[in-house]
N, C-alpha and C positions, 0 to 999 in steps of 0.2 A: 383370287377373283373367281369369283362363279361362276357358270356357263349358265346363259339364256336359256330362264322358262318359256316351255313350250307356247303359253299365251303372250311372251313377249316377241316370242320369235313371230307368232301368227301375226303379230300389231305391224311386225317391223319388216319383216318380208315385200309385201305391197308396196313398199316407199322406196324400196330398193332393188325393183326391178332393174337390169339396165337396158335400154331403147337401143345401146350401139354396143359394141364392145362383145363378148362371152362376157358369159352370167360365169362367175365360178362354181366350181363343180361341186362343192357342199359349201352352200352357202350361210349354211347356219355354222361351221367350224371357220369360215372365214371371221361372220362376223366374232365368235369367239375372240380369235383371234385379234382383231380391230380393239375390241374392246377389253382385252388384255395389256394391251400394247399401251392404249389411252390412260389406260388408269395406273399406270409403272411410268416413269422417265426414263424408262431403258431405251437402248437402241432397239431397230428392228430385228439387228441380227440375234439378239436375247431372246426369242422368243422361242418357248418350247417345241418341241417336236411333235410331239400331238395335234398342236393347234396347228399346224400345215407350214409352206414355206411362208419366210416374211415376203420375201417381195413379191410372193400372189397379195397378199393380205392387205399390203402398202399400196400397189396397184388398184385392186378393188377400191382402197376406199379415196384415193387419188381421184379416181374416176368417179366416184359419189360424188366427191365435194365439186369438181369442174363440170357436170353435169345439173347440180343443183339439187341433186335428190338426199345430199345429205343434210340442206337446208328445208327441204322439202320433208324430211322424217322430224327434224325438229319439232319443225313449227305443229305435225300433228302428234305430238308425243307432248307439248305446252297447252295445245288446245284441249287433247284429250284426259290432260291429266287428273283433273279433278272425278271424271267419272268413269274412267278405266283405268285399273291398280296397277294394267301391262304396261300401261304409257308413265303412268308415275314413277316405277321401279328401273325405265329405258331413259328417262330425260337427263337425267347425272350423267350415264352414259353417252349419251348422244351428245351431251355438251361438251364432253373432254376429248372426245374424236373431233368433235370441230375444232374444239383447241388445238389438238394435234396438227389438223392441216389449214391453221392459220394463214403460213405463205402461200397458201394456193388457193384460197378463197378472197373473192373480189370481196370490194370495200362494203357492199352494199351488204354482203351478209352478215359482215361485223357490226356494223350498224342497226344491221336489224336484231341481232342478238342483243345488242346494249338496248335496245327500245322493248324486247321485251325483258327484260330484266334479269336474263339470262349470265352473270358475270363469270359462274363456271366455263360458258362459253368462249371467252374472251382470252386473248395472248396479252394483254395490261391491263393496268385498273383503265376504268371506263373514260377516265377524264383522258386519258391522251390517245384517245381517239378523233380523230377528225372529227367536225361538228357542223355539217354543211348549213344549216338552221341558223347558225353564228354566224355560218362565213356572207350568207346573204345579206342579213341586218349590217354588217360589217361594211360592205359593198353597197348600199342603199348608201349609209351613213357617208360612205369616202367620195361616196358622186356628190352628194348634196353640200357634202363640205366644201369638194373644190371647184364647186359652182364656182363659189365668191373667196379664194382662199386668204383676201388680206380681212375677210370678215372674221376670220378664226383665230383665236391665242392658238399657236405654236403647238402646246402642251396638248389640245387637240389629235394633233396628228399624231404625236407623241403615242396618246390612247389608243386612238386606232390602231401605230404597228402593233401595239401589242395585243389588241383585240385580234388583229389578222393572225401572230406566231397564234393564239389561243385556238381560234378556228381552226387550223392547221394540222393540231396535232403534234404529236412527236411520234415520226413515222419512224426512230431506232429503237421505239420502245414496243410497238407493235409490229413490226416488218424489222424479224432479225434478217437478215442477209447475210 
C-alpha cells in the first residue's frame, strides 16, 4: 500500500478537520495508517510500526465516521472525481475505510453510498440493505388493503409480508454483531 500523495493529502485534510476531539499529531501518518488498515483485513493490532499506534489510528477514524466527516470526504472525493486526479486516486480509499467502520456508521450513510453507487463502500451486496422507498409503498399498500380486508384474496397479504421481510433488509448481513 502506498502512502498519500501530497495533492491527495492537500484534497483530504480539509474534510477531516476535527470540530471536537484532538486533531492527531501527524495526521497524514494517521491517515496512512486508516488507509493501510482498509485496504488489508488485518486486524488493528497488524499494523506496522512506522505508521503509528493502532488504536490512535482506529480512534481518529471512529471519530470521522460518528462525526460525519468521513461521509463528508466521500461524497467530495465522488463529486470531485472526474476533475481532480487527487479525489480519483482517494475514492477507492475512502470507500474501504467506510467499509471498515460499517458498524459505527448510521443507516443513512449506507444508503447514501448504495445511492451513489458507491458498492466498494458497502459491508453487503446492496440488495440486503434496507430500502425505505419499498418499505413506504409497502405501508401505503397494507393501509389501503385493510381498509376493506374481506376485499382482498388472502395471497395478497401473503405478498405484502414478503414485500415488508424485502424492505427490511437482512440486518445479519450488514450489521455483523
Amino acid at each position: 500500500m502506498r502512502p498519500l500523495t501530497d495533492a491527495e493529502y492537500a484534497f483530504l485534510s480539509p474534510h477531516l478537520s476535527s470540530p471536537r476531539g484532538r486533531r492527531p499529531s501527524n495526521l497524514r501518518r494517521t491517515l496512512d495508517a486508516v488507509f493501510w488498515i482498509a485496504s488489508t483485513r488485518l486486524p488493528w493490532r497488524a499494523l506496522p510500526a512506522h505508521l503509528g499506534r493502532p488504536d490512535s489510528a482506529h480512534r481518529a477514524l471512529r471519530r470521522w465516521a460518528r462525526t460525519g466527516q468521513l461521509e463528508t470526504a466521500l461524497l467530495a472525493a465522488h463529486a470531485a472525481r472526474q476533475d481532480v486526479p487527487a479525489a480519483a486516486g482517494l475514492l477507492h480509499r475512502l470507500c474501504r475505510a467506510f467499509r471498515r467502520m460499517a458498524r459505527v456508521l448510521p443507516l443513512a450513510s449506507l444508503l447514501l453510498a448504495r445511492r451513489l453507487g458507491l458498492t466498494a463502500a458497502l459491508p453487503c451486496a446492496p440488495r440486503h440493505l434496507p430500502d425505505p422507498h419499498l418499505s413506504e409503498i409497502a405501508k401505503s399498500a397494507a393501509l389501503r388493503a385493510l381498509e376493506n380486508p374481506l376485499a382482498h384474496p388472502p395471497a395478497l397479504f401473503r405478498a405484502l409480508a414478503g414485500l415488508f421481510r424485502h424492505a427490511g433488509g437482512r440486518p445479519r448481513m450488514w450489521r455483523l454483531r
